[in-house]
N, CA, C and O atoms as a MOPAC input file, in Angstrom:
PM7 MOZYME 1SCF
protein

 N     81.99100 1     0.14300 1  -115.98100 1
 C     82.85900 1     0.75100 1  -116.95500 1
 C     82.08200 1     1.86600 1  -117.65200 1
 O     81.06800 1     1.58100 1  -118.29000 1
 N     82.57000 1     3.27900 1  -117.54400 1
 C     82.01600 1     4.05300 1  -117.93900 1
 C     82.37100 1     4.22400 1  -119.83600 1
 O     81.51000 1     4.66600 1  -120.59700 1
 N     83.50800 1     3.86300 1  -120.22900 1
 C     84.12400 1     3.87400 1  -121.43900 1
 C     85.08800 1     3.61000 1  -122.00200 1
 O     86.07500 1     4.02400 1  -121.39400 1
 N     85.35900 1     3.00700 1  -123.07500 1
 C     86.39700 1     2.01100 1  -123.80700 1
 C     87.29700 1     2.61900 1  -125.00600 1
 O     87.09400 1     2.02400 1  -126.06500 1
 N     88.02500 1     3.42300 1  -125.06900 1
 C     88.82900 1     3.70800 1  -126.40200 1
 C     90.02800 1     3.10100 1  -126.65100 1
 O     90.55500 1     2.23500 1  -125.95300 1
 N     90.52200 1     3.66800 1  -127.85600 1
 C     91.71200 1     2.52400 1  -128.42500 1
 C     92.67600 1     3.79000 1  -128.69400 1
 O     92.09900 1     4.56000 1  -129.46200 1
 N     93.99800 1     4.28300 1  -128.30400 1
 C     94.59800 1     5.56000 1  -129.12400 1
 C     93.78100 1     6.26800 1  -129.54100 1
 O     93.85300 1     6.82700 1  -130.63600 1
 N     93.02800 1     6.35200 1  -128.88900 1
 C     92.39000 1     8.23100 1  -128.74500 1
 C     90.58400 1     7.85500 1  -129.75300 1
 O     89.58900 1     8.57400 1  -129.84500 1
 N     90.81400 1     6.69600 1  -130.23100 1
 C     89.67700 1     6.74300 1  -131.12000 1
 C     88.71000 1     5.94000 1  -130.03800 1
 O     89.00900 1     5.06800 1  -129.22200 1
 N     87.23700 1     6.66300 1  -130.38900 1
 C     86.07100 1     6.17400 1  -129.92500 1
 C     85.17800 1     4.97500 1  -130.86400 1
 O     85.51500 1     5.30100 1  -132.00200 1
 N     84.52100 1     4.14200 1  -130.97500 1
 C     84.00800 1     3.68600 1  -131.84900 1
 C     82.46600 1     3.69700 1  -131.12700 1
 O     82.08800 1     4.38900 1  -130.18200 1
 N     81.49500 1     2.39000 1  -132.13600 1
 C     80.41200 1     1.91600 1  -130.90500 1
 C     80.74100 1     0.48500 1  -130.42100 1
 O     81.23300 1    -0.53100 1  -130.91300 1
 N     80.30000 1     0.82900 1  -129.36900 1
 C     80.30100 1     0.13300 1  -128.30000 1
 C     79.27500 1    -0.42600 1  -127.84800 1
 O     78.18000 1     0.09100 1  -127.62700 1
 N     79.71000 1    -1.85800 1  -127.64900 1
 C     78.09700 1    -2.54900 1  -126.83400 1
 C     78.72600 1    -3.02800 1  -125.83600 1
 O     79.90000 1    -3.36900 1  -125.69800 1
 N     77.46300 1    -3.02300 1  -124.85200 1
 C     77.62900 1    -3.53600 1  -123.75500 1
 C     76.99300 1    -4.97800 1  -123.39500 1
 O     75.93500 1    -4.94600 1  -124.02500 1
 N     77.05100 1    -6.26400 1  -122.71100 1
 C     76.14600 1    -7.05800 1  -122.06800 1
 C     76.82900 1    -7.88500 1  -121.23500 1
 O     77.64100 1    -8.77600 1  -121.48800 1
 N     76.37200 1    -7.45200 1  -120.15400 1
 C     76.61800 1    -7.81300 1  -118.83800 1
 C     78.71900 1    -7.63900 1  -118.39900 1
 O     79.28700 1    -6.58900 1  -118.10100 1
 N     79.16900 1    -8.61100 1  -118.48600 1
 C     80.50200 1    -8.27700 1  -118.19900 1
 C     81.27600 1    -8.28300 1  -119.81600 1
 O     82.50200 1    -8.20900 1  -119.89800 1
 N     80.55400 1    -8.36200 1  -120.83000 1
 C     81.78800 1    -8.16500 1  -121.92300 1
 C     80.98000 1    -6.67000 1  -122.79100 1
 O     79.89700 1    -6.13600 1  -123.03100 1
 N     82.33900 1    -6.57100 1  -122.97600 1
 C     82.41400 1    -5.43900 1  -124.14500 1
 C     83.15000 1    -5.80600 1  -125.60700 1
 O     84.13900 1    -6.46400 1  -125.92800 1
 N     81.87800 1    -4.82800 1  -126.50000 1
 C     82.63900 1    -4.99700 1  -127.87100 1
 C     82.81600 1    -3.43400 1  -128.40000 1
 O     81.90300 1    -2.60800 1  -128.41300 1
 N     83.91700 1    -3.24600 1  -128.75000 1
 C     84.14900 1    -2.26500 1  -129.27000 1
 C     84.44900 1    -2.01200 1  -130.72200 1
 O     85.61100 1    -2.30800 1  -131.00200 1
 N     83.61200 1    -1.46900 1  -131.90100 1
 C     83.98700 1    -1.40000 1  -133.18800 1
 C     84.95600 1    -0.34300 1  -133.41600 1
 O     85.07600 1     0.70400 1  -132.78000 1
 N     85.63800 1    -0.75900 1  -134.41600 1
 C     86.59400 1     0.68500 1  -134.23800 1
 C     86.17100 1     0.99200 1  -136.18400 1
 O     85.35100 1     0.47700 1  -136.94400 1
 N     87.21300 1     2.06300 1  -136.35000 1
 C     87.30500 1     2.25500 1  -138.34000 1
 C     87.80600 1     0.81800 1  -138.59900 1
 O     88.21200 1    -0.05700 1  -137.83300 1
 N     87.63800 1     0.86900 1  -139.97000 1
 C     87.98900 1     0.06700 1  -140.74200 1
 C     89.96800 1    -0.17300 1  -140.91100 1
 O     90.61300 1    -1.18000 1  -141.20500 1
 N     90.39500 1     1.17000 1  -140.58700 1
 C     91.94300 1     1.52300 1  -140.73400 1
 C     92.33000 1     0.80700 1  -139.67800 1
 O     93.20700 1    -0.02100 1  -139.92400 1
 N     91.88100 1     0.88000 1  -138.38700 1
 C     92.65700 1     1.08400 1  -137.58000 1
 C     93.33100 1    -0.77400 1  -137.04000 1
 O     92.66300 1    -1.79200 1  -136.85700 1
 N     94.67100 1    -0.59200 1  -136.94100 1
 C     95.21200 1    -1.89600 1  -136.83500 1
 C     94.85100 1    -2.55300 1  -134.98300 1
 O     94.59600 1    -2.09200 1  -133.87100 1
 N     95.00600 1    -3.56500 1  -135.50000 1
 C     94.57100 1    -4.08900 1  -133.88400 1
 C     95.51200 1    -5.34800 1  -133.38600 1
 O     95.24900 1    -6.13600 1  -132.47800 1
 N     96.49600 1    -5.32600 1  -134.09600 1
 C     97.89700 1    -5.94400 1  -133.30400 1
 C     98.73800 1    -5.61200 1  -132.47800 1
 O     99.68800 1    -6.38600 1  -132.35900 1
 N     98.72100 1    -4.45500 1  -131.67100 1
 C     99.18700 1    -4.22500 1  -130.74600 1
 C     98.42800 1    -2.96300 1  -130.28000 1
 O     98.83200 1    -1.91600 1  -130.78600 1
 N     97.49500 1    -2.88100 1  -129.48800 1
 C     96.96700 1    -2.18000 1  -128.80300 1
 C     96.51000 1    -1.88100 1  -127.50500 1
 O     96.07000 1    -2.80800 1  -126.82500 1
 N     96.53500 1    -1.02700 1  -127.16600 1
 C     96.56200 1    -0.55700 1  -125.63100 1
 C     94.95500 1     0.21400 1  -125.46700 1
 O     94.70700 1     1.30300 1  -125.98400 1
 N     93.83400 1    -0.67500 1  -124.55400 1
 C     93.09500 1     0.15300 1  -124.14500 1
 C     92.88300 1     0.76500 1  -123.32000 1
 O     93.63300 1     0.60900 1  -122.35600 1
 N     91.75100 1     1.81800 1  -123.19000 1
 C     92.03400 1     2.85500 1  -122.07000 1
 C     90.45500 1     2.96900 1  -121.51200 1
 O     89.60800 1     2.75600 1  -122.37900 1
 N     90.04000 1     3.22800 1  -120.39200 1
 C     88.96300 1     2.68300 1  -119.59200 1
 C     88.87000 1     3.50900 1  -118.92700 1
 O     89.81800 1     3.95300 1  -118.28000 1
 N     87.39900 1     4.07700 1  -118.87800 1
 C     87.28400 1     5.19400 1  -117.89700 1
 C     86.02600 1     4.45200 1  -116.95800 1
 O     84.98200 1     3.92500 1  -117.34400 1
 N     86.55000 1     4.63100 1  -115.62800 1
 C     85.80200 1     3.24900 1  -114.64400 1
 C     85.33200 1     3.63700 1  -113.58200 1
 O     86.12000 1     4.46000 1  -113.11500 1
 N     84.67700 1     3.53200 1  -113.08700 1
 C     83.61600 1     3.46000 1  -111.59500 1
 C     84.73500 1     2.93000 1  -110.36400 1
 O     84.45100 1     2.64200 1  -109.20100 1
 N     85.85200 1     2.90700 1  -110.90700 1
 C     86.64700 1     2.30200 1  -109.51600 1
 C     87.91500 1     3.21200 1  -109.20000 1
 O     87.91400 1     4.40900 1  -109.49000 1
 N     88.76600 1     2.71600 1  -108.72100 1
 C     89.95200 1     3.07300 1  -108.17000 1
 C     90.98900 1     2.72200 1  -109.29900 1
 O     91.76500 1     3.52700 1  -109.81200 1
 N     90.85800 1     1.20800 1  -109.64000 1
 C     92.16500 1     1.03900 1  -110.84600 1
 C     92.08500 1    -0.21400 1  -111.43900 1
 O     91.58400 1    -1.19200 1  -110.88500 1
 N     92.67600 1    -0.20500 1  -112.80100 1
 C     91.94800 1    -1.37400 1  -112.83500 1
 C     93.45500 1    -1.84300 1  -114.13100 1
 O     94.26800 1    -1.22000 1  -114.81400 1
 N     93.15600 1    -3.06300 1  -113.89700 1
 C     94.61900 1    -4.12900 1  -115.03500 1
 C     94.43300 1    -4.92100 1  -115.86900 1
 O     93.29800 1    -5.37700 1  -115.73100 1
 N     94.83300 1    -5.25700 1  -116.51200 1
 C     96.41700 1    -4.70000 1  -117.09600 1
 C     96.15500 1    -3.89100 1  -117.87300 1
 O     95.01800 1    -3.85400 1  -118.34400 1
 N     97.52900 1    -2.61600 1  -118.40700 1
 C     97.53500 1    -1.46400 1  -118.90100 1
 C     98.71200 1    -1.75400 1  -120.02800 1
 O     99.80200 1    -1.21800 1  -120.22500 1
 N     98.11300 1    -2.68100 1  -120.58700 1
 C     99.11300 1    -2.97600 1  -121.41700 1
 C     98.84300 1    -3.30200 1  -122.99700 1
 O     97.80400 1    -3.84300 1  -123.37400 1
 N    100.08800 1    -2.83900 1  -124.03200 1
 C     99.70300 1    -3.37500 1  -125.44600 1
 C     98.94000 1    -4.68100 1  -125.57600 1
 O     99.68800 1    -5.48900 1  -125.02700 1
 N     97.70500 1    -5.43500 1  -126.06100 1
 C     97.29100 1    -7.05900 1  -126.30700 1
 C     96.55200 1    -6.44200 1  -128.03400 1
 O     96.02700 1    -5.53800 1  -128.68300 1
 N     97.18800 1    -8.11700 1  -127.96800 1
 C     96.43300 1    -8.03600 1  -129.95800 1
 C     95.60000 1    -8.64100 1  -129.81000 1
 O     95.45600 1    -9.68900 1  -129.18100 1
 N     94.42300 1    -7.58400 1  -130.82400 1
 C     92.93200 1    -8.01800 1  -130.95400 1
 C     92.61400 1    -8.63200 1  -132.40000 1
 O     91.43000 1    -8.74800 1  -132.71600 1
 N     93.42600 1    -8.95400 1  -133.12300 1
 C     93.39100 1    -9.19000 1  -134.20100 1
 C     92.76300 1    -9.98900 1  -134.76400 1
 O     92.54600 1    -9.93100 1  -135.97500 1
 N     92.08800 1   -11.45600 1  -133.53400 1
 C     91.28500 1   -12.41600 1  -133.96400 1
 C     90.19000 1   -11.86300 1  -133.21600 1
 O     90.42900 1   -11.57300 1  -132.04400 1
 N     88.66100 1   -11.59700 1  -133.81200 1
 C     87.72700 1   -10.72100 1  -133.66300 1
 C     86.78500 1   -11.92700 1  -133.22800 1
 O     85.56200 1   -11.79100 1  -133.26700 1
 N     87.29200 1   -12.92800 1  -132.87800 1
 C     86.33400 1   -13.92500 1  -132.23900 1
 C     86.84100 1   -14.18900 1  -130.78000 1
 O     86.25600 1   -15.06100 1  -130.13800 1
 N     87.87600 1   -13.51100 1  -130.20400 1
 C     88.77200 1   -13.67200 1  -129.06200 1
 C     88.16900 1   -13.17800 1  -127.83300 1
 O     87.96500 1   -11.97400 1  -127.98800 1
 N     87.91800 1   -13.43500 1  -127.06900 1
 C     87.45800 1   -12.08200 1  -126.19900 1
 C     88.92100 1   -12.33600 1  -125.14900 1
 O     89.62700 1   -13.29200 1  -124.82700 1
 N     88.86900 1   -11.12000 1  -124.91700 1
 C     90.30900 1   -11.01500 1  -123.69600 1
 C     89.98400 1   -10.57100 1  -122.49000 1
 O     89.10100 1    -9.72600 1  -122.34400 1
 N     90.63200 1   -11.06600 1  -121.52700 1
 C     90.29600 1   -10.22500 1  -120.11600 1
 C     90.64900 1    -9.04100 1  -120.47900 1
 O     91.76500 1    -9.13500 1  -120.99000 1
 N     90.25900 1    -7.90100 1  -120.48500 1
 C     90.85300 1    -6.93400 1  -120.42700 1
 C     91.54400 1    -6.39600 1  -119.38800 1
 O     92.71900 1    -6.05100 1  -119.26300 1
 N     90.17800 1    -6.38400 1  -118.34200 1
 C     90.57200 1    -5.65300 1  -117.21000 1
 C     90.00200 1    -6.40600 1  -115.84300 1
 O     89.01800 1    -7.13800 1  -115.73300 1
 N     90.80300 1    -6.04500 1  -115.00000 1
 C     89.66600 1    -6.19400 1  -113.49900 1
 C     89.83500 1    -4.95300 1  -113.07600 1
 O     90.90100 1    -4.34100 1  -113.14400 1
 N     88.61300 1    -4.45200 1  -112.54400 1
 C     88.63900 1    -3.26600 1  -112.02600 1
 C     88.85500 1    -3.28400 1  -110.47100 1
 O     89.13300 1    -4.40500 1  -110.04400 1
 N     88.79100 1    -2.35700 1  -109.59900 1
 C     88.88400 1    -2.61100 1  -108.37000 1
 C     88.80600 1    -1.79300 1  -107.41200 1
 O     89.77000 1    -1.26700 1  -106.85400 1
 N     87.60000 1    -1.62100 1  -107.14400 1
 C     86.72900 1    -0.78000 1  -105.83000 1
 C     88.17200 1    -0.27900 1  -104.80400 1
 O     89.27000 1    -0.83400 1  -104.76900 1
 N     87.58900 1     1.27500 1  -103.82000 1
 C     88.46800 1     1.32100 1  -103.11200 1
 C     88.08000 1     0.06500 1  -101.84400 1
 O     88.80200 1     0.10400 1  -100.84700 1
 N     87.07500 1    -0.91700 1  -101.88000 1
 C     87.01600 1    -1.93900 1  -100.76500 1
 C     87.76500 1    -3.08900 1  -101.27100 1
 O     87.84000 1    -4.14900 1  -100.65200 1
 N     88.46100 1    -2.81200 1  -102.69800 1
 C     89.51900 1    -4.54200 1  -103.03400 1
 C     88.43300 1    -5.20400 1  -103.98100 1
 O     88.67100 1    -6.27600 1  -104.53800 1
 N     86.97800 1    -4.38900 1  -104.18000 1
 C     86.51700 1    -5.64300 1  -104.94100 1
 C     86.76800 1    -5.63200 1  -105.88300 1
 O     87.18300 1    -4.52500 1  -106.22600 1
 N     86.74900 1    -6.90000 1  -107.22000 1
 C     87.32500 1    -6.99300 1  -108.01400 1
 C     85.90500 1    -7.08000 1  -109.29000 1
 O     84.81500 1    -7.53200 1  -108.93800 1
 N     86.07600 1    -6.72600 1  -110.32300 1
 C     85.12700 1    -7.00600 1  -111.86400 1
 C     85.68400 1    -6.93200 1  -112.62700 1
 O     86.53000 1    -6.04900 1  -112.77100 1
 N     85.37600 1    -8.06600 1  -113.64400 1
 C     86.06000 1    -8.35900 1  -114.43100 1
 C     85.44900 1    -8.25800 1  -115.60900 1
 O     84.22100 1    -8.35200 1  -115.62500 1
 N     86.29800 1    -8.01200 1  -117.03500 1
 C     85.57000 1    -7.55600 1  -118.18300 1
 C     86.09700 1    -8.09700 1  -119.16800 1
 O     87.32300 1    -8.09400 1  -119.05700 1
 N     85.83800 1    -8.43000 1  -119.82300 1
 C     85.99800 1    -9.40900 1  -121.06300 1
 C     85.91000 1    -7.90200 1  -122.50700 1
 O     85.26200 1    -6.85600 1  -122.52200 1
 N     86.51800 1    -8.27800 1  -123.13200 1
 C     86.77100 1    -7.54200 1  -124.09000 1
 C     86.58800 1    -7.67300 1  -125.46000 1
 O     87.55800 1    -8.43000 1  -125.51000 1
 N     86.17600 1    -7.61700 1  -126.77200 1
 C     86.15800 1    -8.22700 1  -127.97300 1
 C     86.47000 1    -6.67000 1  -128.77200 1
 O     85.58000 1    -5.82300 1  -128.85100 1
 N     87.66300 1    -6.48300 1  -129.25500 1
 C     87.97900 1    -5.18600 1  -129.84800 1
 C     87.96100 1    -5.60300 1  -131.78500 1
 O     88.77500 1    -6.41200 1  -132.23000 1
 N     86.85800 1    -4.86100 1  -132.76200 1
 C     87.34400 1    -4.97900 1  -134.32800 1
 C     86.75800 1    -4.18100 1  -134.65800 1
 O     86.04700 1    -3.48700 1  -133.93100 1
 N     86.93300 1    -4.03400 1  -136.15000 1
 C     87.21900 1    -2.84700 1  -136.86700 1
 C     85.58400 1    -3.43100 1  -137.98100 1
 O     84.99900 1    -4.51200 1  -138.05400 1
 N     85.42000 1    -2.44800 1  -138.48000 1
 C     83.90200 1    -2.09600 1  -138.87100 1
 C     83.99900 1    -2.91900 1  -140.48600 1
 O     85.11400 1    -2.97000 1  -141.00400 1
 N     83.20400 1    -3.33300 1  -140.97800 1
 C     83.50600 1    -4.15700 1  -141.97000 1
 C     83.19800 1    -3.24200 1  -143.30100 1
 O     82.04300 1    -2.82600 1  -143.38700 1
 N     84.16300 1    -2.87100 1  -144.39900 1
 C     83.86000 1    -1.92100 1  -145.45100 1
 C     82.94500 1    -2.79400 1  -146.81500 1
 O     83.35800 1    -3.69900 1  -147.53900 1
 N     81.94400 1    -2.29100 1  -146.80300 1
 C     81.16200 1    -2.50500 1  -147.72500 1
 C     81.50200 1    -2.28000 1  -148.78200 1
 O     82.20700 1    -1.27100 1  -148.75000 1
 N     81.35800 1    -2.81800 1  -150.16000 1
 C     81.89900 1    -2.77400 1  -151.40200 1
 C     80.75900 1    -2.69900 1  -152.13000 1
 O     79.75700 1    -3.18400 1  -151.60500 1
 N     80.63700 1    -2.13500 1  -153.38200 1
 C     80.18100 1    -1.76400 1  -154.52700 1
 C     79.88100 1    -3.08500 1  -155.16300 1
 O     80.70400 1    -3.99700 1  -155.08100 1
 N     78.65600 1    -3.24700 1  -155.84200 1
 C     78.83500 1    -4.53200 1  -156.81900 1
 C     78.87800 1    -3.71100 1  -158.15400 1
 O     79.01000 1    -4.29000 1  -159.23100 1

């Protein structure tokens, strides 16, 4: 997986081994979201709205899939950056 955004926004991103975490802003809602994957393969599923809203979840996101059929699979953990407060 070359890269992970959410509606156009980039955050950071970690990688290890087959899961990804992606931080996003603090704004941005994560109940119905659609990610977008730029990948080393041919195509990869599902391309669809999933809520990330519990930040302990990890989701399949995707399997990707070589033009030989092979398949990788990626686990996903999508949240939003935690806003620090003033004492």
């Amino acid at each position: 997986m070359e890269s992970l955004t959410v509606d156009g926004q980039y955050g950071e991103t970690e990688y290890e081994d087959d899961n990804v975490k992606l931080v996003l802003k603090s704004s941005a809602k994560l109940n119905s979201v659609e990610p977008v994957l730029q990948i080393h393969g041919d195509d990869y599923s599902p391309k669809v709205a999933q809520d990330f809203t519990d930040s302990e979840k990890k989701i399949l996101l995707s399997t990707v899939k070589n033009k030989y059929g092979v398949e990788h699979k990626y686990y996903v953990t999508i949240t939003k950056e935690e806003i620090k407060r003033r004492k």
